[in-house]
N, C-alpha and C positions, 0 to 999 in steps of 0.2 A: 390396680392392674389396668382398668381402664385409661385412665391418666396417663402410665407408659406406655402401653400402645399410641394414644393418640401422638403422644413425643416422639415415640417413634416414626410414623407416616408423615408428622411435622416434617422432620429431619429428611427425610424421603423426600417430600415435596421439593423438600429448600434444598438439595444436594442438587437435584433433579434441573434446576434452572442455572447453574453455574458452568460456566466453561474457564475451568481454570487451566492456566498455564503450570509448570514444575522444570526444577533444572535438572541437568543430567541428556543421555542419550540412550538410559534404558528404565523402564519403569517403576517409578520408586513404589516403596511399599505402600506408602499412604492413599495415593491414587489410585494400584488394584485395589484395597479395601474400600474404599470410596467409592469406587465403581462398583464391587457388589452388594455397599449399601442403598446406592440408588443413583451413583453421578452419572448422568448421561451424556457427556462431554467432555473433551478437553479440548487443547488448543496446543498447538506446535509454534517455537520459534527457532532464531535460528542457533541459541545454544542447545536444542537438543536432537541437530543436524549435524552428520558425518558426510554423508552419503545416502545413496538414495537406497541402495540394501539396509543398510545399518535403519534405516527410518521405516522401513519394512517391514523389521524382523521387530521395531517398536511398535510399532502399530498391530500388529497381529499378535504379542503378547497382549497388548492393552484389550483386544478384543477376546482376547480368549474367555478375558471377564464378560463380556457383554460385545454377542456377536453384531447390534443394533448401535454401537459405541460411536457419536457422532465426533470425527478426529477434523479439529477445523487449521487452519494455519491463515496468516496473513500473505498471500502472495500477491501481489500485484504486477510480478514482470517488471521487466524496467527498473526504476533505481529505487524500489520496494520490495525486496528479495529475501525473503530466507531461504527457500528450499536450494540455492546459489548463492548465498550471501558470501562465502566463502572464495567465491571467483567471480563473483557480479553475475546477473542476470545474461541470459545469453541470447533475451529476446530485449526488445525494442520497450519504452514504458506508452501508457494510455496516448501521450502530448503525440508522441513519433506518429500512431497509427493514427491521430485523428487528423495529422499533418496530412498523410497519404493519401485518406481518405479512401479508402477502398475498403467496403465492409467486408468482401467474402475476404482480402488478407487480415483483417482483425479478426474475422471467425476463425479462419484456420491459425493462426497465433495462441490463442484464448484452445483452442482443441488440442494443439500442440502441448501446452504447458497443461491442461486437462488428462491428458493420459501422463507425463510424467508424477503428478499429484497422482493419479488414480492408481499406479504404479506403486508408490511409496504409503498406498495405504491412508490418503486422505480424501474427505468426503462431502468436507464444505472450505468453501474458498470464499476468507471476508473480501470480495472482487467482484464486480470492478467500483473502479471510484465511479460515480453517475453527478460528479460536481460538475456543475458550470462554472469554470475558473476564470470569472469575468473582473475579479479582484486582482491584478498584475501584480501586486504587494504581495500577493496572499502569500505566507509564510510558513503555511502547511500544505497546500495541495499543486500548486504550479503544474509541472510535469506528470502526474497523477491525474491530471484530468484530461480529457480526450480533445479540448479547447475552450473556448471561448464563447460560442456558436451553443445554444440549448438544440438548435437542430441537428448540428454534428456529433453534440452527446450523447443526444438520444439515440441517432440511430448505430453508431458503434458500441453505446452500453448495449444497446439489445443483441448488437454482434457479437459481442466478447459471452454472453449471458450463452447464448445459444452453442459460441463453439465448447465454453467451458463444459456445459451441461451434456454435448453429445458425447463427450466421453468419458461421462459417467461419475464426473462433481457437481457437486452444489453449488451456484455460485449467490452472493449477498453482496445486494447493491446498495451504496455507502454514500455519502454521510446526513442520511432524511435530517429534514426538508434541503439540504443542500449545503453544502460548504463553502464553496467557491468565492464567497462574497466578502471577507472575512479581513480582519486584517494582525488577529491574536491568533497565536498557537495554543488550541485547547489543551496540551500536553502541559500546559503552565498557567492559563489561566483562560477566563470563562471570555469564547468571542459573541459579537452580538452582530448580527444581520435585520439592517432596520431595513429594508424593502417592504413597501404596502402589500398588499394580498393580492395585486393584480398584477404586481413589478414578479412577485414572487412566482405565483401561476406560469408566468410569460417567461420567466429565465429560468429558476431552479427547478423546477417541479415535473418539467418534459421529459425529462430521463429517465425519472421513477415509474410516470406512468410508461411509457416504452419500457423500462425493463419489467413489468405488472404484463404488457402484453404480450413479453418473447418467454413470460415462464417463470420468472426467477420465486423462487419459496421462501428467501428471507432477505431480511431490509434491514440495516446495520444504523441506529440512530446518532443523530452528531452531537455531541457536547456544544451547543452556543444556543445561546439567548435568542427568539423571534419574535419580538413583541408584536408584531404584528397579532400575531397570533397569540402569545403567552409575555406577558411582559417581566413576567414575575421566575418563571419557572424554564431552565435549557430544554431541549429538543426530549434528552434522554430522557428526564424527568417530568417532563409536561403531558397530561391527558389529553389536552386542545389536538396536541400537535400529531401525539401516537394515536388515538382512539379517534377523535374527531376528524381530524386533517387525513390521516394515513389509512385509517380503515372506513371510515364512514363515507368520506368524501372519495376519495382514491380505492376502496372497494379491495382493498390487501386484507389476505386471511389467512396467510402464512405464520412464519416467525420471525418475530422482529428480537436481535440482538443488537447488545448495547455498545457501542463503543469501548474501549479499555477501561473500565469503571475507575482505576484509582487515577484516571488522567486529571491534572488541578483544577478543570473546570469546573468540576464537580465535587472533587474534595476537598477542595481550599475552604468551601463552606460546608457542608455537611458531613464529614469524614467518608471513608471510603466505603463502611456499616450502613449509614444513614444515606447515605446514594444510593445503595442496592434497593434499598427497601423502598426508597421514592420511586425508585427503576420501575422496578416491580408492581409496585402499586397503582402507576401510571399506566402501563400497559406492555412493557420490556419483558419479552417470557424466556432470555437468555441473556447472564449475567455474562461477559468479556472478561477477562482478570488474568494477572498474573505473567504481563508484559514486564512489570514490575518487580509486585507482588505474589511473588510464588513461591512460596510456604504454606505449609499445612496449615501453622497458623492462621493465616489469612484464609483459604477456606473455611475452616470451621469459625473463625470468627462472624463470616458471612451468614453461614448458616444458624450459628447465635441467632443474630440479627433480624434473621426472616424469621425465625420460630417466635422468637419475641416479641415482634409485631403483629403477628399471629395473636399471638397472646393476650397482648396488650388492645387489639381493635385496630390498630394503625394500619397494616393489611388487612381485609377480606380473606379468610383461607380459600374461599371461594376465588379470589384472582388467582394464589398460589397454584390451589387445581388447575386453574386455567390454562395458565404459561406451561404448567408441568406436562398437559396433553397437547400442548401444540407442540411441546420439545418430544413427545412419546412419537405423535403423529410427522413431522419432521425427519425422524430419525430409522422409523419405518419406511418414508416415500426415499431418503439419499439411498438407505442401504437398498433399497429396489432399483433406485438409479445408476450405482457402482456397478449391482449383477446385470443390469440389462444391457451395460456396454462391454459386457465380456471380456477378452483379450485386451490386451494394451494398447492394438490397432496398427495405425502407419509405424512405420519407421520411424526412429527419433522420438520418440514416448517412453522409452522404457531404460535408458540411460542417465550416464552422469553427462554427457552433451547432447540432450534432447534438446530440440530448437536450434542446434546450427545451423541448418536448412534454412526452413524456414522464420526463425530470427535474424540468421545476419541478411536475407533476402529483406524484411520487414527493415530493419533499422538501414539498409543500404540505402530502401528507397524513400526512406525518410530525409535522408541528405540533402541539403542545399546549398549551393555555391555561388557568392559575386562574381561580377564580371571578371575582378582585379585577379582574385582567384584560379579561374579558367584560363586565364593568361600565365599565370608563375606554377603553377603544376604540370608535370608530376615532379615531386622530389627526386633526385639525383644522387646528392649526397647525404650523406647520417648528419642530421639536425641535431641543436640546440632545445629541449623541449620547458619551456617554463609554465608549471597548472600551477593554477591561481586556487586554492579551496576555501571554499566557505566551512561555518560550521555548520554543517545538515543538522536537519529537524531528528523528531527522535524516533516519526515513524520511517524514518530514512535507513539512519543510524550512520556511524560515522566509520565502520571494520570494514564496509563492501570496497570490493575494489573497484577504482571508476580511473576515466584519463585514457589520455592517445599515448602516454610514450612506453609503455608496456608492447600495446601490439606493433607502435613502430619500430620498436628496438629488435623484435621480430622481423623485419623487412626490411629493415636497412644495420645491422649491426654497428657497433658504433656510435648510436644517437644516445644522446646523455640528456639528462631531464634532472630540473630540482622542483618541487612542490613548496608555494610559498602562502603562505599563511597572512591574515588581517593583525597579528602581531608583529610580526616579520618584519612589518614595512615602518612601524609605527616611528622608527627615528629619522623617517625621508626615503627619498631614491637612490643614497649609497647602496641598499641591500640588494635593490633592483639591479642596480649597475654593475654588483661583484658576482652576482647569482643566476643574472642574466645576460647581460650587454660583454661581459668578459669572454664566459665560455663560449659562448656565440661567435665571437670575432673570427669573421673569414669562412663563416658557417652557416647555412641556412639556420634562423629563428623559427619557432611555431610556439604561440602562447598560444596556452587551451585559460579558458574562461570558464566560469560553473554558475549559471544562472545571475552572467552580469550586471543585470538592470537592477536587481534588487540589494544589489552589493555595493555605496558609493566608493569605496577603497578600491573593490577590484578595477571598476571602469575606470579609476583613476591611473589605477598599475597598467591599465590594456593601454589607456591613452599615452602615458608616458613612453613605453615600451615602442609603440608602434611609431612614435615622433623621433627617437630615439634610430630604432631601427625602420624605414619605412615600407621595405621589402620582408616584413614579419608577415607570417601568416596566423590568421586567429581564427582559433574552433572554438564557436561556442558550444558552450552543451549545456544541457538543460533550457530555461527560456531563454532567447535571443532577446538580446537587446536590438538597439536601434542601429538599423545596416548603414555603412557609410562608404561608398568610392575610396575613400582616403585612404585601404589597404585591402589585402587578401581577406576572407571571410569566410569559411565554413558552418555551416549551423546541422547539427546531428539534431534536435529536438528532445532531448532524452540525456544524461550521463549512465546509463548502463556500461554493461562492458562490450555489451553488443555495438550500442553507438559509437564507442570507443575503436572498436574495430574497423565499424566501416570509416568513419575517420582517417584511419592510418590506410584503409585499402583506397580511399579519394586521393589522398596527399601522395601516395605513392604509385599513382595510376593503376592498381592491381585490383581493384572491383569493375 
């Protein structure tokens, strides 16, 4: 009898440290049971997003189980969206606000999208990125991070932290000890950041402590290798890095959750079982899961896992406890945080267009325009519109809607648009020529770009395009590449939908 008690509070424990994800847009049965055997977490994406009622009436069943029920989501605004994935973000991403530079508009963006989340029922926001994206490669963070500059990151993560938090979410700043540097997407396999300790102190690590000083309660760890510090063992998984570096050194005594545990960083060598439990071990007291893998399966497999190593001596039950009362203790201070911002607040929080205001205000003034630019604008007639797409990362996702000829087809009726792909082109510049240089004729041109600098095919389409035509205008969106005299130029900072919008409001003189 003994024995099954003990497996039972096992089970408890290990439930208790997971934040799983589930498909669907209404509570499956597994997850209430789950939650009243001990899960104190879930996590929201965007297939189980209708609307911001429909996420509401999910959330407050989910709580019924467990009114302390920490509901987290991945939002980051900008071209990281679920709770808008469906119509793209309606606010500006990290890159736009750190472009502007203006913290009280990144506080009020970040409170903005704060009462719409607090609205829908959610209570931790894995937000903001606190990466110094000093990697121009980097092929997971780019526009996600606030720039370049550890002093601009710093002080807009602790903006974004602050406005998130005044209206009553949690927010978790991402990806400890830093991402930015990187030049692997951990979503496939394991990146390494060789910076010594003192390259590292001086770029990555400003943000964290700034977000430690504006408040933030949890700190989301990165999937890559730091020898520096752990030669042997990723962020997620390494003691040095959570326990020594993050708590010892840097004085955090919140909750640290883990990155999306079955990302290949980490599972390509240990399985997705045997990562939780290193997670955990190390010092991770909330498992991430189920961006993927989201099956009961995989829960309860997890929970195997931790009971086992339990078992076995591989964990300390004593850690298990631990994580388990920093997720009790966490889940206590958000839900005091949610009641203490009461109502929904301004205007624009409590909709399905919260943030027009103040996002397309944020992404307008993010805009930048060449000389050549300010000369050939406003448009007159309905354009030719050619987006060039990459294939986004997978914390991107490839469903959001992103591009100018949406909202231009809106202002100028008429404007025709084809989207052209890195397969598209692969048999030369016939396709350019039939899909672009045709329709076009006797027509204003606008090629939109999507993070050209790290695309050699796109630069090569923009180059051709513009030599071709050389009264084209080019928006880029997402990172700008290298600005050149040699044609018209827009830069949004961002592909959201928002940047998209003011795009079409620049080209068309109406912002």
């Amino acid at each position: 009898m003994a024995s099954s008690k003990h497996n039972g509070e096992l089970r408890r424990l290990a439930l208790s440290v997971l934040q799983p994800g589930f498909v669907g847009t209404e509570a499956p049965d597994w997850v209430l049971r789950d939650i009243g055997d001990g899960l104190a977490s879930v996590v929201l994406f965007s297939r189980n997003i209708v609307s911001i009622e429909q996420v509401a009436r999910l959330t407050a069943r989910l709580r019924a189980e467990n009114p302390e029920l920490i509901v987290a989501i991945d939002e980051e605004a900008g071209d990281v969206t679920r709770i808008e994935s469906a119509t793209g973000s309606s606010r500006p991403g990290n890159f736009a606000l750190g472009t502007v530079d203006d913290t009280e508009l990144t506080e009020a963006v970040a409170a903005d999208l704060g009462r719409q989340l607090r609205t829908a029922g959610v209570s931790l926001d894995y937000a903001p990125s606190a990466d110094v994206n000093s990697n121009p490669d980097n092929p997971i963070i780019g526009v996600r991070s606030f720039g370049s500059d550890p002093d601009v990151v710093s002080r807009h993560t602790a903006a974004w932290i602050r406005g998130l938090q005044s209206s009553g979410v949690a927010a978790c700043a991402k990806h400890f000890p830093g991402h930015g540097d990187v030049a692997v997407d951990s979503h496939h396999d394991l990146p390494a950041y060789g910076a010594g300790r003192d390259d590292i102190a001086a770029q990555a690590l400003p943000p964290f402590r700034a977000a430690l000083a504006a408040g933030v309660r949890a700190v989301m760890s990165g999937h890559l290798l730091v020898p520096a510090y752990d030669p042997d063992l990723p962020a997620t998984l390494s003691r040095r890095i959570l326990r020594d570096l993050l708590r010892d050194e840097l004085g955090f005594d919140g909750l640290v959750v883990s990155d999306a545990i079955e990302m290949g960083a980490v599972t390509r060598r240990y399985g997705i079982d045997g990562a939780t439990v290193k997670a955990v071990a190390a010092g991770v007291d909330a498992i991430c899961v189920g961006g993927e893998s989201a099956e009961e399966a995989t829960t309860e497999l997890l929970v195997k896992a931790l009971s086992a190593a339990v078992a076995a001596g591989e964990l300390p039950e004593e850690r298990l406890a631990e994580a388990a009362g920093r997720v009790r203790e966490f889940a206590g201070w958000s839900a005091a945080l949610r009641a203490s911002a009461g109502g929904t607040g301004e205007k624009g929080g409590d909709g399905e267009t919260a943030g027009d205001g103040i996002g397309h205000l944020a992404a307008r003034r993010a805009v930048r325009l060449s000389g050549a630019a300010r000369e050939a604008l406003p448009l007159t007639a309905a354009p030719h519109v050619v987006e060039l797409a990459p294939v986004t990362n997978m914390a991107i996702g490839n469903e959001t809607p992103w591009g100018v000829a949406g909202p231009l087809r809106e202002r100028l009726p008429g404007t025709t648009s084809v989207r052209v792909h890195d397969e598209d082109l692969r048999g030369g510049a016939l396709e350019l020529t039939s899909c672009a240089l045709e329709p076009a004729a006797g027509r204003p041109l606008v090629v939109v770009a999507r993070d050209a600098a790290r695309h050699p095919w796109m630069s090569r389409a923009v180059t051709g395009l513009t030599t071709a035509r050389p009264d084209a205008i080019v928006v880029e969106m997402g990172l700008p590449g290298t600005a050149t005299a040699a044609h018209a130029q827009i830069f949004t900072h961002g592909a959201s939908a928002a940047s998209g919008v003011a795009a079409a409001d620049v080209l068309t003189g109406k912002g």
